[in-house]
C-alpha positions as CSV (number, residue, x, y, z in Angstrom):
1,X,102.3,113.9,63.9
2,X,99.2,111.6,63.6
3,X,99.8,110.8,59.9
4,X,103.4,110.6,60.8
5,X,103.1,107.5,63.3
6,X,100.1,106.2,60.8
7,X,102.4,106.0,58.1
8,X,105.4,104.4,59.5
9,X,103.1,101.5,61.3
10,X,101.2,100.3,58.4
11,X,104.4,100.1,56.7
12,X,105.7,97.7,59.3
13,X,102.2,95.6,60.0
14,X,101.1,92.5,58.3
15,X,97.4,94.3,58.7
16,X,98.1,98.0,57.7
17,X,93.9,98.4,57.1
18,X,93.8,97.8,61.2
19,X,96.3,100.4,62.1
20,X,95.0,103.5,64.2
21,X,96.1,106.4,65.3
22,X,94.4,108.5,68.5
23,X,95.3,111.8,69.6
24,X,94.9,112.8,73.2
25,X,95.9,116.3,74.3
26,X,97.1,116.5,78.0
27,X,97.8,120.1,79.2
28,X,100.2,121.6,76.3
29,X,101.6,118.1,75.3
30,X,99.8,115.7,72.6
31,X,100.1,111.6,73.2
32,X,99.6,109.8,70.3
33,X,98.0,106.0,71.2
34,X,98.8,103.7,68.3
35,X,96.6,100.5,68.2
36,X,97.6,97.9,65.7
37,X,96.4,94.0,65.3
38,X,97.5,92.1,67.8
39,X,99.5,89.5,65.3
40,X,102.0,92.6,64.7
41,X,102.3,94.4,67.9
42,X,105.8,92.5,67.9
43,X,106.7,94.2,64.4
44,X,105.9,97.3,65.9
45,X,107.5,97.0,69.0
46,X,110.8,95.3,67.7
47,X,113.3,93.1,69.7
48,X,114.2,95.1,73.1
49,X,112.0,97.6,72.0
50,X,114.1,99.1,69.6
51,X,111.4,99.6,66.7
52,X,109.2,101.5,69.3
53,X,112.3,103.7,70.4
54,X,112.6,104.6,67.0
55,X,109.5,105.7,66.3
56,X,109.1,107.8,69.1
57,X,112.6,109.4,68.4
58,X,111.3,110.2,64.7
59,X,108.3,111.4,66.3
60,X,110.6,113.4,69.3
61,X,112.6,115.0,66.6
62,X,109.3,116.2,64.3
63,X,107.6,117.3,66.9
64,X,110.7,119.7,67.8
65,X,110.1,121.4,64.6
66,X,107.0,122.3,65.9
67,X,107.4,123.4,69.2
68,X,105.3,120.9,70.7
69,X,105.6,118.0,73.0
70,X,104.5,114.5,71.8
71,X,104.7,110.9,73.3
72,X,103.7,107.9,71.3
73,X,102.4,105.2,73.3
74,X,101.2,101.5,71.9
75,X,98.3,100.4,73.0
76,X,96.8,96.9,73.0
């Protein structure tokens, strides 16, 4: 899931190189904090939201596959 959220950020970022990914487990479920430069935390967020929806439905529907329960959050 990690390389999953890695991947589609630093192909939406101006600064791909500052783009991380950290995995915190929280009783059974996994959040995923995605950190990015702070010039294109509006790429990755996306008018209304509606990039950061769709990452975190991508990330919903993979993480079905896999029996598990992820949340993406983005974190300045």
């Amino acid at each position: 899931m990690k390389e999953l959220v890695e991947f589609i950020a630093k192909e939406l970022v101006d600064h791909p190189e500052e783009v991380s990914v950290t995995e915190v487990d929280n009783d059974g479920s996994l959040t995923l904090e995605l950190r990015v430069n702070a010039e294109d935390m509006g790429k990755v967020i996306g008018k209304q939201g509606k990039i950061a929806k769709a990452i975190r439905t991508v990330v919903k529907a993979a993480s079905m596959k896999e029996n598990k329960k992820v949340h993406v959050e983005i974190v300045e």
